[in-house]
KEZA-6324 format. One record per residue: x, z, y of N, C-alpha, C in turn; residue number from 1. Coordinates in pm, 1 decimal, always signed. Layout:
X/Z/Y/X/Z/Y/X/Z/Y/NUM;
...
***
This chain:
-6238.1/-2689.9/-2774.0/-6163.2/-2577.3/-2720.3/-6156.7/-2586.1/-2567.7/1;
-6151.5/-2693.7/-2520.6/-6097.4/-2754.4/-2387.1/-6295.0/-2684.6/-2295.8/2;
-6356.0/-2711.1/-2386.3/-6451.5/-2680.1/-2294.1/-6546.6/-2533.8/-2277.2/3;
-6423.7/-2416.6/-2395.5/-6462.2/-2336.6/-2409.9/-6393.7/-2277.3/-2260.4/4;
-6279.7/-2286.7/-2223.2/-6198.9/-2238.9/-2155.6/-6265.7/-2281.5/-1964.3/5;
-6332.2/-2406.7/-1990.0/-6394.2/-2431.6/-1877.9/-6534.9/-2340.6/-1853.2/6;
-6560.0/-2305.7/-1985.6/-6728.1/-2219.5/-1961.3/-6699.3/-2122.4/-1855.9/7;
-6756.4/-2088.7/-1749.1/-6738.9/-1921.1/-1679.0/-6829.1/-1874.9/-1711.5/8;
-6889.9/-1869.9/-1841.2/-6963.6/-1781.5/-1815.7/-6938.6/-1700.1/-1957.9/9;
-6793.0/-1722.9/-2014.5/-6737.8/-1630.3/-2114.3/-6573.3/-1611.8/-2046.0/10;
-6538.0/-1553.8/-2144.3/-6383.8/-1477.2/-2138.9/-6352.8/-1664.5/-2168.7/11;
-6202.3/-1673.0/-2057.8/-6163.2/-1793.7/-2102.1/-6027.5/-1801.9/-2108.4/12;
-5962.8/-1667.4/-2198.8/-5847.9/-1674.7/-2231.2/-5833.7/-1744.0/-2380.8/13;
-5689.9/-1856.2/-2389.3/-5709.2/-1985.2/-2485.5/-5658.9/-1876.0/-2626.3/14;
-5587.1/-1724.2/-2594.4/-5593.9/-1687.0/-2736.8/-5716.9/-1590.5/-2766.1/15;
-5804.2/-1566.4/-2658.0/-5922.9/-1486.6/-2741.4/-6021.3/-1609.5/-2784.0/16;
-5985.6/-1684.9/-2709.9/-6090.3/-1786.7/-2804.4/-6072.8/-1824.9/-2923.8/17;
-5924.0/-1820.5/-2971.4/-5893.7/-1860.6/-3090.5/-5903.3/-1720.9/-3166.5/18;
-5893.9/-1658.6/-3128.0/-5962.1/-1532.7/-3188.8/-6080.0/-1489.0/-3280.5/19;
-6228.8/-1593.9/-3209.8/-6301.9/-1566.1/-3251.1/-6337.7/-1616.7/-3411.5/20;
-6238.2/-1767.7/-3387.5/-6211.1/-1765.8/-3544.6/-6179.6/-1749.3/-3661.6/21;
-6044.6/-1710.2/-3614.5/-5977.8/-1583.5/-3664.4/-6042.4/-1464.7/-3749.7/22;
-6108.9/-1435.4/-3638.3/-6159.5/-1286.0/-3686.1/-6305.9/-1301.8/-3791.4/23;
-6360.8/-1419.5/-3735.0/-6443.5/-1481.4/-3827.4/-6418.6/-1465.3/-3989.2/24;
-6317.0/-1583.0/-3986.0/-6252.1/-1570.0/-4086.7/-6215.0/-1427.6/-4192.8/25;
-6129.3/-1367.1/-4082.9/-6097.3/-1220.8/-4160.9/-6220.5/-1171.1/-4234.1/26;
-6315.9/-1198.0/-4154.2/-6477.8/-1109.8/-4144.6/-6531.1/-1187.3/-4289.0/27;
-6542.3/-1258.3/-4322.8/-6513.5/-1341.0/-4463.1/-6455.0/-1307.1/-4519.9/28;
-6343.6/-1302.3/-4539.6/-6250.8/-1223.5/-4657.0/-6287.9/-1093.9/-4687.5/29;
-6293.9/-984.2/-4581.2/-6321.4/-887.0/-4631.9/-6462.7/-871.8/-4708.6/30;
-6577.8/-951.9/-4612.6/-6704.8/-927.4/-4682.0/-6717.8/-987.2/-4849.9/31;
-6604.4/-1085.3/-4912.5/-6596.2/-1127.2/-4989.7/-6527.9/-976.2/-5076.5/32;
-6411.2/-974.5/-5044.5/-6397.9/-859.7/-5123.0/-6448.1/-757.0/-5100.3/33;
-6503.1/-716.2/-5013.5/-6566.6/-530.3/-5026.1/-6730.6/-545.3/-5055.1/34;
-6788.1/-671.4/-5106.6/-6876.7/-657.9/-5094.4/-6989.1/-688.1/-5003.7/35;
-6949.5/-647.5/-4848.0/-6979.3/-653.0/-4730.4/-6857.0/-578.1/-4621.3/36;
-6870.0/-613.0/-4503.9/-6817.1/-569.1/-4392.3/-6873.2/-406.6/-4372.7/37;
-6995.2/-408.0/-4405.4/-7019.9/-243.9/-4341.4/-6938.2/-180.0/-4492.8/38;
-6941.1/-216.9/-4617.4/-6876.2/-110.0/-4711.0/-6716.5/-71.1/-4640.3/39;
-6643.6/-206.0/-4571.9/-6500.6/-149.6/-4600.4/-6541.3/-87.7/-4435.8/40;
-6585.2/-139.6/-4342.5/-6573.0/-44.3/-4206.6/-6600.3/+116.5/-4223.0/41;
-6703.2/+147.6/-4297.5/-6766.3/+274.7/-4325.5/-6695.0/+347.9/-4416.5/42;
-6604.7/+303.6/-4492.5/-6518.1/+383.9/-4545.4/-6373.4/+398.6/-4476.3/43;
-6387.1/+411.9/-4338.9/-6305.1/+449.8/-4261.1/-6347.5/+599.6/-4227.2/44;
-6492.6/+637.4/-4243.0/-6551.6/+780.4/-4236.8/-6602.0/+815.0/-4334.1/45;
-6557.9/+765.8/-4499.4/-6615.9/+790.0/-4579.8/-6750.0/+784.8/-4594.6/46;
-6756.0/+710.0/-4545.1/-6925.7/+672.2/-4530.5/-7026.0/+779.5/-4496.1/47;
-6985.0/+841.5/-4374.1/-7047.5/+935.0/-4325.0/-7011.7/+936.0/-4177.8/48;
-7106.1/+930.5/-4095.9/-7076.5/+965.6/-3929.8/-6973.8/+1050.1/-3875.7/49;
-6916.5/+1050.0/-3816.5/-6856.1/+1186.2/-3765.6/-6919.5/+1243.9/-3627.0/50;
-6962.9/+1356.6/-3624.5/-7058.2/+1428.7/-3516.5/-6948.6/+1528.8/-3439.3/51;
-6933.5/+1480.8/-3334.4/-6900.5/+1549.4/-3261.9/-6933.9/+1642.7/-3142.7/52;
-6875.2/+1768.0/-3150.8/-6931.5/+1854.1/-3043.7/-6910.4/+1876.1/-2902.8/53;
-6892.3/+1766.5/-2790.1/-6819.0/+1745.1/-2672.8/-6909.1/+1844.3/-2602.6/54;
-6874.2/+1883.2/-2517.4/-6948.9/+2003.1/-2376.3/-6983.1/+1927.9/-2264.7/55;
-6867.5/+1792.3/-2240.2/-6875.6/+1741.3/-2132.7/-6832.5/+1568.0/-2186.9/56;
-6903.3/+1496.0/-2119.4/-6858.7/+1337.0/-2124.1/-6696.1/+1308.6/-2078.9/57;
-6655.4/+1388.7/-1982.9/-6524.4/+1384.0/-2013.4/-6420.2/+1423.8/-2107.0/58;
-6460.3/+1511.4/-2195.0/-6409.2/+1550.8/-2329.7/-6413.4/+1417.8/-2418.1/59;
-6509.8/+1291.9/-2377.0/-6521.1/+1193.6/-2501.5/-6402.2/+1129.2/-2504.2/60;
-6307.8/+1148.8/-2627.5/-6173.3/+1023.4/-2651.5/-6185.7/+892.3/-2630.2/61;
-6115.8/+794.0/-2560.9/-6130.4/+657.7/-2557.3/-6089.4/+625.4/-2690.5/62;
-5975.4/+687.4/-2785.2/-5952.3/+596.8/-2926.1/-5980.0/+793.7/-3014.3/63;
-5938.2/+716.5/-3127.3/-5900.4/+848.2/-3205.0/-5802.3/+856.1/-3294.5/64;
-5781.1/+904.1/-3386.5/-5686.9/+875.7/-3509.2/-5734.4/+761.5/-3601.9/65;
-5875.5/+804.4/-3660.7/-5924.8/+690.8/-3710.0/-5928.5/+581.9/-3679.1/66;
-5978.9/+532.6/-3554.2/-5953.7/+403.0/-3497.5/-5858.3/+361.0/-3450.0/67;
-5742.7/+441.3/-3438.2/-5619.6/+390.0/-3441.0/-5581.4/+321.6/-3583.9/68;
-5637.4/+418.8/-3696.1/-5582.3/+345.6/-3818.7/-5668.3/+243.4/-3897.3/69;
-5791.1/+246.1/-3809.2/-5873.7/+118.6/-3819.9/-5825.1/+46.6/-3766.1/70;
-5817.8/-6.1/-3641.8/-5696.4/-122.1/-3552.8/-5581.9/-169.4/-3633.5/71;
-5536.0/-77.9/-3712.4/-5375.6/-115.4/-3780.2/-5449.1/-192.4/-3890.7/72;
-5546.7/-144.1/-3984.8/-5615.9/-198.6/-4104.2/-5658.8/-342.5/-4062.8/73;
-5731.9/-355.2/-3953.6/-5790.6/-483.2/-3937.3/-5672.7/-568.9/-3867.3/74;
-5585.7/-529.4/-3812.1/-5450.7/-641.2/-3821.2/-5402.3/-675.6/-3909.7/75;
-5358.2/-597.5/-4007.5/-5275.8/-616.3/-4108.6/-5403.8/-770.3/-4232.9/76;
-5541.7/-700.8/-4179.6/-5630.0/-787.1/-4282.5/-5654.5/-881.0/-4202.0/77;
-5566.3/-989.2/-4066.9/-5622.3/-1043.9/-3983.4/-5677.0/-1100.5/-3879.3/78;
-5710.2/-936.1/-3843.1/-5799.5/-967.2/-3720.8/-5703.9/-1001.2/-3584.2/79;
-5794.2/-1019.1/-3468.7/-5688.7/-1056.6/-3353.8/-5735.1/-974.3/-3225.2/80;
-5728.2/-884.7/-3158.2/-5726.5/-828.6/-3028.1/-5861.2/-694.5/-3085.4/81;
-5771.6/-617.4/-3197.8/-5832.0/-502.5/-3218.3/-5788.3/-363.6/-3178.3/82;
-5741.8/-345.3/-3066.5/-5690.1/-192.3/-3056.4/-5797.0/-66.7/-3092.1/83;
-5712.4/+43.8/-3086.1/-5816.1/+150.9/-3114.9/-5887.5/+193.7/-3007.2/84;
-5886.5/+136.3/-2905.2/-5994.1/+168.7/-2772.8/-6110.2/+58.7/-2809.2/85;
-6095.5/-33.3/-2894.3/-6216.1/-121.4/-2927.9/-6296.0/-75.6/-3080.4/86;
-6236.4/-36.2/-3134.8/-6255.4/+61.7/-3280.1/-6337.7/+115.9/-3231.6/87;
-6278.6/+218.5/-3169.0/-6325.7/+365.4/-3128.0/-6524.6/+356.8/-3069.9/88;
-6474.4/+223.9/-2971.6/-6619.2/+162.9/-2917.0/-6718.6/+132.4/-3004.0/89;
-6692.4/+15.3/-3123.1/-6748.8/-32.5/-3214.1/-6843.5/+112.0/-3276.0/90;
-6767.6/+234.7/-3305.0/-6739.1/+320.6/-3404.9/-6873.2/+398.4/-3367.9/91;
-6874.2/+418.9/-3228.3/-6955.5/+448.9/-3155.0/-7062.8/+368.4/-3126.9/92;
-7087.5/+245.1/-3136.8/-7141.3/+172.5/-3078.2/-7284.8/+159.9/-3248.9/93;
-7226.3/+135.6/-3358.1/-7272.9/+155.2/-3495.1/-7277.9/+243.0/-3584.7/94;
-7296.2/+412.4/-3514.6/-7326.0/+529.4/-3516.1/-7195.5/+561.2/-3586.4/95;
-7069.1/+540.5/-3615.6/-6976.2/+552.1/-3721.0/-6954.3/+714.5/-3658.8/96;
-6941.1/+715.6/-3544.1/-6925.2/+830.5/-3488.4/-7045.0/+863.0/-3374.9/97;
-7070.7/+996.1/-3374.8/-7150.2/+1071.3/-3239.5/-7095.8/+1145.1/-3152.0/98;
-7084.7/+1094.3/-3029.5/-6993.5/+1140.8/-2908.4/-7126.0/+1198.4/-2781.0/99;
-7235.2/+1241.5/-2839.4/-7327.9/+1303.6/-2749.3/-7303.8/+1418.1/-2736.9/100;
-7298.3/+1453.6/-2589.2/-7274.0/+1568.8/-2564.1/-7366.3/+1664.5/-2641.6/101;
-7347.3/+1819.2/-2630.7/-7421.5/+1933.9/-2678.5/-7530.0/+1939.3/-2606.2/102;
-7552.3/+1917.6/-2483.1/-7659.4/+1930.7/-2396.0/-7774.3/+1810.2/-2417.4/103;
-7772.5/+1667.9/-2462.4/-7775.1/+1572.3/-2486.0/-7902.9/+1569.7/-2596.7/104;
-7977.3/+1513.4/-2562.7/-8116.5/+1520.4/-2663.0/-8098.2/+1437.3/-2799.5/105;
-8001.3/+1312.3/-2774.3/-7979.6/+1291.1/-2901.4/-7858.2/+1311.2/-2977.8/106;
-7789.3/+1443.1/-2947.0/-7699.9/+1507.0/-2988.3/-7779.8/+1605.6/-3156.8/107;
-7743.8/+1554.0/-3245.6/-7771.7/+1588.7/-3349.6/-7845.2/+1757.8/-3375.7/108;
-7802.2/+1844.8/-3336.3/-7848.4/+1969.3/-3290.5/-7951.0/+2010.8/-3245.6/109;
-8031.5/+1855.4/-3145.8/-8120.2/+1895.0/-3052.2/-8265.6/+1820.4/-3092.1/110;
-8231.2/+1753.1/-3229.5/-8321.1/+1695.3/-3281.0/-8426.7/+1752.0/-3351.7/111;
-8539.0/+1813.3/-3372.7/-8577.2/+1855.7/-3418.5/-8722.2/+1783.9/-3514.7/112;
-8758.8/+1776.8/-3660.7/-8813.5/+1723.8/-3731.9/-8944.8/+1753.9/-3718.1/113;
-9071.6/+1687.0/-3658.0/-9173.1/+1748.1/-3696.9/-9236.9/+1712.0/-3798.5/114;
-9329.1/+1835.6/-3861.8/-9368.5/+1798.3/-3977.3/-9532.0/+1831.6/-3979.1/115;
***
């Protein structure tokens, strides 16, 4: 531990480090019971993306409802330094949601299939 906190070349706060076990852990339990981690995350959108229609990058939410009540879910199962501004990221980050603008080529709309 002592020499995690000396690394600079990570976060060297002594409770996110203990965190990572933590959440490890959690990340185990759930994949034990749901099967896997992507079944219980993805049924936060019913296992479907949510596409959104923003005009402008400033229209994009930092959290939402969902990832607010994802944040509450993964505390309650655990986890350690999950707010819904990190949800929200994740959510985005593993297509859970699409926050491309309308103008935006890979904004769902603008995709077009060739055949």
């Amino acid at each position: 531990m002592q020499s995690l906190r000396e690394d600079t070349g990570i976060v060297r706060n002594k409770l996110k480090i203990q965190s990572v076990v933590t959440n490890a852990k959690a990340f185990l339990r759930i994949q034990k019971e749901y099967g896997s981690f992507s079944n219980y995350i993805w049924s936060f959108v019913d296992n479907k993306p949510i596409v959104n229609h923003w005009r402008t990058a400033k229209e994009v939410p930092v959290s939402s409802e969902i990832s607010d009540y994802m944040s509450k879910r993964l505390k309650k199962d655990g986890f350690k330094f999950v707010g819904g501004t990190i949800c929200y990221s994740y959510m985005q980050a593993v297509g859970m949601v699409n926050d491309h603008t309308l103008e935006c080529f890979c904004h769902p709309s603008n995709i077009r299939v060739q055949k």
